[in-house]
C-alpha positions as CSV (number, residue, x, y, z in Angstrom):
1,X,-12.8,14.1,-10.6
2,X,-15.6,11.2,-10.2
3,X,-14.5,8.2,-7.9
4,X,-13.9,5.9,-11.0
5,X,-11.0,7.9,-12.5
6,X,-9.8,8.5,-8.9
7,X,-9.6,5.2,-8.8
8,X,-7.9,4.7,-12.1
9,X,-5.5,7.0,-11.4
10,X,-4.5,4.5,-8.5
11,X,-3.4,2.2,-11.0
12,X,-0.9,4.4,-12.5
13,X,0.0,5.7,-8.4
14,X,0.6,2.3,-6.5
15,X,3.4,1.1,-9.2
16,X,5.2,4.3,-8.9
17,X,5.2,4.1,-5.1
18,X,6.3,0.6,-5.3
19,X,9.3,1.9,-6.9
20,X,9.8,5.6,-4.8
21,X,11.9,5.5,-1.4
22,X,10.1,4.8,1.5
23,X,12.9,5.7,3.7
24,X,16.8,5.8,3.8
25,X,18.9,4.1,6.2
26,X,21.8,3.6,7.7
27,X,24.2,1.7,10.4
28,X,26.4,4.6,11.8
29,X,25.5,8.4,11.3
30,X,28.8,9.2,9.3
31,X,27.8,7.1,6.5
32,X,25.6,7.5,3.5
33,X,22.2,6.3,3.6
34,X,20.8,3.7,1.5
35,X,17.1,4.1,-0.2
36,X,14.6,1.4,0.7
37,X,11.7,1.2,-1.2
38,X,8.8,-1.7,-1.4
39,X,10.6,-3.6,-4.2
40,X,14.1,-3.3,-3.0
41,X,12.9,-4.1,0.6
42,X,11.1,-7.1,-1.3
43,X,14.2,-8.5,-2.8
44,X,16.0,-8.3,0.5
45,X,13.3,-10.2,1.7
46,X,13.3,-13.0,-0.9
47,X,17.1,-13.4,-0.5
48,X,16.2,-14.2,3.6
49,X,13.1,-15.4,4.4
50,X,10.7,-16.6,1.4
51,X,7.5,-16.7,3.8
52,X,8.0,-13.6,5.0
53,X,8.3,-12.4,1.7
54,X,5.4,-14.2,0.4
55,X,3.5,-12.2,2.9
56,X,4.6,-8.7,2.8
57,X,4.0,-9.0,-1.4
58,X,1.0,-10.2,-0.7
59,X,0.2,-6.9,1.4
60,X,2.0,-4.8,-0.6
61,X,1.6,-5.3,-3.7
62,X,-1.6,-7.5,-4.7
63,X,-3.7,-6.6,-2.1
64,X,-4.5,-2.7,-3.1
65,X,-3.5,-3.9,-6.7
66,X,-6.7,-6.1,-7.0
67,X,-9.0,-4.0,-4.8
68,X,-8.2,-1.3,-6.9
69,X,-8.6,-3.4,-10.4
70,X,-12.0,-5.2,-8.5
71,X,-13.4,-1.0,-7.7
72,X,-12.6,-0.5,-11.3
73,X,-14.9,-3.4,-12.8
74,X,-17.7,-2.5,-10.2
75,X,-17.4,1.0,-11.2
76,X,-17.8,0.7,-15.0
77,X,-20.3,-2.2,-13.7
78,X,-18.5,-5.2,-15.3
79,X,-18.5,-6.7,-11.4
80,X,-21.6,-7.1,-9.1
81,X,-21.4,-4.6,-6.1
82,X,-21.9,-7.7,-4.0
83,X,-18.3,-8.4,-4.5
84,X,-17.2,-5.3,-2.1
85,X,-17.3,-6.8,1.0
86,X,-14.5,-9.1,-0.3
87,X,-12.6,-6.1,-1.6
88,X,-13.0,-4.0,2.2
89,X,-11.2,-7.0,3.3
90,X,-8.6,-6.5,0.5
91,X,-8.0,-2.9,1.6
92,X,-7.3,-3.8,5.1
93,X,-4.7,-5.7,4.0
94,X,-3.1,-3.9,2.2
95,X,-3.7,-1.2,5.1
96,X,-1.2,-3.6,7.2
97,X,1.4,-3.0,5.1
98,X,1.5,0.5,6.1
99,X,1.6,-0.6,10.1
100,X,4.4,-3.3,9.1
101,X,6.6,-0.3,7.9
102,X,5.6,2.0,10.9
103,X,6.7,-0.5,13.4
104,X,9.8,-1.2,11.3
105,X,10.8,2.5,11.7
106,X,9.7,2.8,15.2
107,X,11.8,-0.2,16.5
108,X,15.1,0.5,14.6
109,X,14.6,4.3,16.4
110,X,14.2,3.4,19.2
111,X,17.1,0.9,19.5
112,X,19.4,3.7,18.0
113,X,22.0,1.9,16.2
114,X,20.9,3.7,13.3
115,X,19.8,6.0,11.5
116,X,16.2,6.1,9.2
117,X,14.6,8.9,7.4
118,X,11.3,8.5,6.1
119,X,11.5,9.8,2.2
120,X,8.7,10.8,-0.4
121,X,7.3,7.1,-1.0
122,X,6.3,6.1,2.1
123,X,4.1,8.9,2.1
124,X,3.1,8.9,-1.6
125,X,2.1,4.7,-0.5
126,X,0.0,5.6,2.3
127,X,-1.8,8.4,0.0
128,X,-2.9,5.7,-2.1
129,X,-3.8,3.0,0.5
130,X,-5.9,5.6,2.2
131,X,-7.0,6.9,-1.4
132,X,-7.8,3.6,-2.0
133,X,-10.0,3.5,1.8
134,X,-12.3,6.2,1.1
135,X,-13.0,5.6,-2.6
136,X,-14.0,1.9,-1.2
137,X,-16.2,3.6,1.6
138,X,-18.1,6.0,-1.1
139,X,-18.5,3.2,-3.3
140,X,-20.3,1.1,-0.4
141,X,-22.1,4.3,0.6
142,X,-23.2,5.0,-2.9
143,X,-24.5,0.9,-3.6
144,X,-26.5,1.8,-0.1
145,X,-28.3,4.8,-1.7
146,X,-28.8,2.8,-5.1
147,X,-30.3,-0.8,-3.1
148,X,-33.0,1.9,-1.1
């Protein structure tokens, strides 16, 4: 599979991890555990704190969304490669997404109220931010090999 339809196939990736538990969590260890994924985490977030929310859509949703939309037009050559720079710095975002959720799970085990299992999506997310990584890295590489 060539980088362009790995690519592609990102597009079809990031809305199902969007939707696919990150993790499930509970208060108390008798209880069930509820499943947090990006967009229910996203609407806790809007009912809360709007800026915070603002940001972590920002991260997690439009950041790798457009990066991956922008690789697409530079791969089928409908975008100048001088535009990856800006889209690097679009990956990194979204890349901070990933640390955001890390930290999340870290602190609430650590202060051991309760309980948090990491499910399917947050690894299926992190396969496509990190996808998403090296197909921007072999992209760069290959514009090197092309302007020499």
């Amino acid at each position: 599979m060539t980088i362009k339809y790995l690519n592609l196939a990102l597009l079809v990736a990031y809305p199902i991890a969007w939707f696919a538990p990150l993790m499930r969590a509970g208060l108390l260890p008798l209880f069930s555990l509820s499943e947090i994924s990006v967009l229910t985490g996203l609407q806790s977030l809007w009912a809360s704190d709007i800026f915070l929310a603002l940001v972590v859509t920002l991260f997690a949703l439009f950041a790798p969304y457009l990066k991956t939309i922008g690789l697409a037009l530079v791969h089928f050559h409908l975008l100048s490669r001088s535009t990856l720079p800006t889209l690097h710095v679009l990956g990194k975002l979204a890349m901070a997404d990933i640390f955001l959720i890390a930290l999340y799970i870290t602190l609430t085990k650590g202060i051991g109220v309760g309980r948090i299992e990491v499910a399917w999506g947050l690894y299926l997310f992190t396969a496509c931010i990190l996808t998403s990584l090296f197909i921007s890295w072999r992209t760069e590489q290959s514009a090197k090999i092309i302007s020499h």
